[in-house]
C-alpha positions in Angstrom: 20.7 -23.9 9.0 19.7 -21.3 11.3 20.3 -18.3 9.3 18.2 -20.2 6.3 15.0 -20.9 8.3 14.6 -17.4 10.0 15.4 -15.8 6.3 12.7 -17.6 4.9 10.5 -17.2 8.0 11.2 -13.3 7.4 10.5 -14.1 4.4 7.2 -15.0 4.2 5.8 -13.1 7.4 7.2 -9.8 5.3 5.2 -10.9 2.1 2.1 -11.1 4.5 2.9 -7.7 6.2 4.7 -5.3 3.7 3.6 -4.8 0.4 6.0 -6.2 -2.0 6.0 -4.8 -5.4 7.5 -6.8 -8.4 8.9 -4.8 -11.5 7.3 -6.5 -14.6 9.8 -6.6 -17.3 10.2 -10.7 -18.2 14.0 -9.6 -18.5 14.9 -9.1 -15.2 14.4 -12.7 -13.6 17.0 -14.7 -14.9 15.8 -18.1 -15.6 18.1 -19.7 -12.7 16.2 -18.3 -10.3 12.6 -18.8 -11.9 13.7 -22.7 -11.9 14.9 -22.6 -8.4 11.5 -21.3 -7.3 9.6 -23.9 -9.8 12.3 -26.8 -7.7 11.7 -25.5 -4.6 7.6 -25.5 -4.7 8.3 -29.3 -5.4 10.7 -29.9 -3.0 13.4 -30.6 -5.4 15.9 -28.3 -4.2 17.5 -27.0 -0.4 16.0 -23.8 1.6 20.2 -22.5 1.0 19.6 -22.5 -2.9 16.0 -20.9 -2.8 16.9 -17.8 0.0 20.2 -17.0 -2.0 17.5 -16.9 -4.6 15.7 -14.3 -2.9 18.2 -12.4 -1.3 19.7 -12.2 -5.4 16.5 -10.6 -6.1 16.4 -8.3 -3.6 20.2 -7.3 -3.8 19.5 -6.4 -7.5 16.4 -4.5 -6.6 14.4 -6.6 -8.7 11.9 -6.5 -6.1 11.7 -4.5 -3.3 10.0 -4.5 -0.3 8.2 -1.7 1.1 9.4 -0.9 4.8 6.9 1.8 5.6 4.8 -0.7 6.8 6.5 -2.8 9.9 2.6 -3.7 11.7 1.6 -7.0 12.2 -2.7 -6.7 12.3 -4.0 -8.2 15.8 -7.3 -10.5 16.1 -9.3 -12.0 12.8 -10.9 -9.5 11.2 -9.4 -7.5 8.0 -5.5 -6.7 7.6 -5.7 -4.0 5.3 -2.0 -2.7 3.6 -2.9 0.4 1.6 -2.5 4.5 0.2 -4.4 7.0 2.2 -6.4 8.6 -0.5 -8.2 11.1 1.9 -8.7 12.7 5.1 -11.9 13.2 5.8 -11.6 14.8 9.3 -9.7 14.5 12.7 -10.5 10.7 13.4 -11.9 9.4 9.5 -8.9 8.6 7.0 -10.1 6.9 3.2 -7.8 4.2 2.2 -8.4 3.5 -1.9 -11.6 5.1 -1.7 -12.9 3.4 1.7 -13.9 5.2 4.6 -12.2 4.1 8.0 -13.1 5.3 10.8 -10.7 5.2 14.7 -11.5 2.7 16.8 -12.2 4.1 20.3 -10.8 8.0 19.4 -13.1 10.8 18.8 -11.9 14.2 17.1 -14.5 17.2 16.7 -16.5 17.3 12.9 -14.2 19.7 10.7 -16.9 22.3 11.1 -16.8 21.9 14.7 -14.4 23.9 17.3 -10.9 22.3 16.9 -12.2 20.1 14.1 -9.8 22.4 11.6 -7.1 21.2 14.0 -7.6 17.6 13.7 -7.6 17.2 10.8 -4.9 19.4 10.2 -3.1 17.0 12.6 -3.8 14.0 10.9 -2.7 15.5 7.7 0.3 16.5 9.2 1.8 12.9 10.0 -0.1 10.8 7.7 -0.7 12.7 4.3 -2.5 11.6 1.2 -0.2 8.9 0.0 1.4 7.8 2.8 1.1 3.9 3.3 -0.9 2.6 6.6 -2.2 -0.8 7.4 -5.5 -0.8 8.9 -6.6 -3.0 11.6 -10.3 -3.7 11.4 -11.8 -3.6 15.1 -12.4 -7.8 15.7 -15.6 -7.0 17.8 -17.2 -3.6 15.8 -17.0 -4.9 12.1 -20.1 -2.9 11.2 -19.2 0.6 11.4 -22.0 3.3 11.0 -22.0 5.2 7.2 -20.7 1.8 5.8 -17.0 3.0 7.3 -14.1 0.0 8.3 -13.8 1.0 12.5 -10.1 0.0 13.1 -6.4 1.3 14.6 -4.5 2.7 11.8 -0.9 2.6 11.6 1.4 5.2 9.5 4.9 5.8 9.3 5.0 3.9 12.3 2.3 5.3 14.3 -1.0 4.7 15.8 -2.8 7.7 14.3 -5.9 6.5 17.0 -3.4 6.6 20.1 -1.7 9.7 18.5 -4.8 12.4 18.0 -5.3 11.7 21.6 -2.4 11.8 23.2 -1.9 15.6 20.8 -5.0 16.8 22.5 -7.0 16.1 19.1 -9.5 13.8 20.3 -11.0 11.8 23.4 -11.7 8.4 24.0 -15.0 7.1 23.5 -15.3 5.3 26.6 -18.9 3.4 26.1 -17.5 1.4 23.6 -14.3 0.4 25.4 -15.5 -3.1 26.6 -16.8 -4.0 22.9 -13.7 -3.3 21.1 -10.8 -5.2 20.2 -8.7 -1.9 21.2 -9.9 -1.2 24.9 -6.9 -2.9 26.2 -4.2 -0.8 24.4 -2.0 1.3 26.2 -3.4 4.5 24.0 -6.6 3.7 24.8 -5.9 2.6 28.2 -4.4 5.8 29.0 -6.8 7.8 27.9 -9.9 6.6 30.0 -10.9 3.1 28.4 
């Protein structure tokens, strides 16, 4: 009974934290297990039959789950799973298009000394591609340009805490008591 409850409770706090992709073909899902889901939304059938559902699906790869992505977002404001589709500079990523900017870390302007570097930096251990969830900032939700102001996690790693603690960036520390962030250890150890 265990074992059932904290598969389903993995479950469904992995459909809200990973992406999970479904391949389309109407052939793969055998009918079983399209009527064990329809029974099990109307509480016709037992957690058992519905997770050895799941766990059929995922054993056959007919849908996957993507483990890139292993961050849980902190506060209210926006969880956003998505493809870096940019760098823009040292401290700015684009996610589908939309500017994001680091909470709390600073990195020079590309055109400034050790801009090159940053950015460079950023490139280097979360290219174009690579999936990150962002973490909007709960108490700056209006970032200047229009850009998201957030932590961003890739391949499990705080690219805010990480261009800091390369030498890439400081903390802005004037902003430390209005962000969601200023109790981090990243930002913590580097003068919030």
């Amino acid at each position: 009974m265990v074992k059932v409850i904290l598969v389903v409770l993995f479950l469904f706090t992995a459909s809200t934290i990973f992406s999970v992709s479904v391949i389309a073909d109407e052939g793969l899902v055998p009918s079983w297990i399209k009527n064990t889901a329809l029974f099990y939304g109307q509480g016709s059938t037992s957690d058992t039959e519905f997770v050895n559902a799941v766990e059929f699906l995922l054993e056959n790869g007919i849908i996957e789950m993507d483990s890139e992505m292993p961050v849980a977002c902190l506060g209210t404001a926006a969880c956003i799973p998505g493809k870096v589709t940019a760098i823009a500079d040292g401290d700015t990523i684009k996610v589908y298009g939309k500017s994001v900017r680091f909470s709390l870390a600073s990195a020079p302007e590309r055109s400034d000394v050790g801009g090159r570097e940053a950015t460079k930096f950023v490139e280097s251990i979360c290219p174009v591609g690579s999936s990150v969830v962002v973490d909007e900032d709960d108490e700056q939700t209006h970032g200047s340009y229009g850009r998201i102001i957030a932590e961003v996690h890739c391949n499990g790693i705080s690219l805010n805490g990480a261009i800091l603690e390369n030498g890439h960036g400081y903390v802005i520390t004037e902003f430390c008591k209005g962000s969601e962030f200023g109790d981090s250890a990243w930002a913590q150890k580097h003068g919030c």
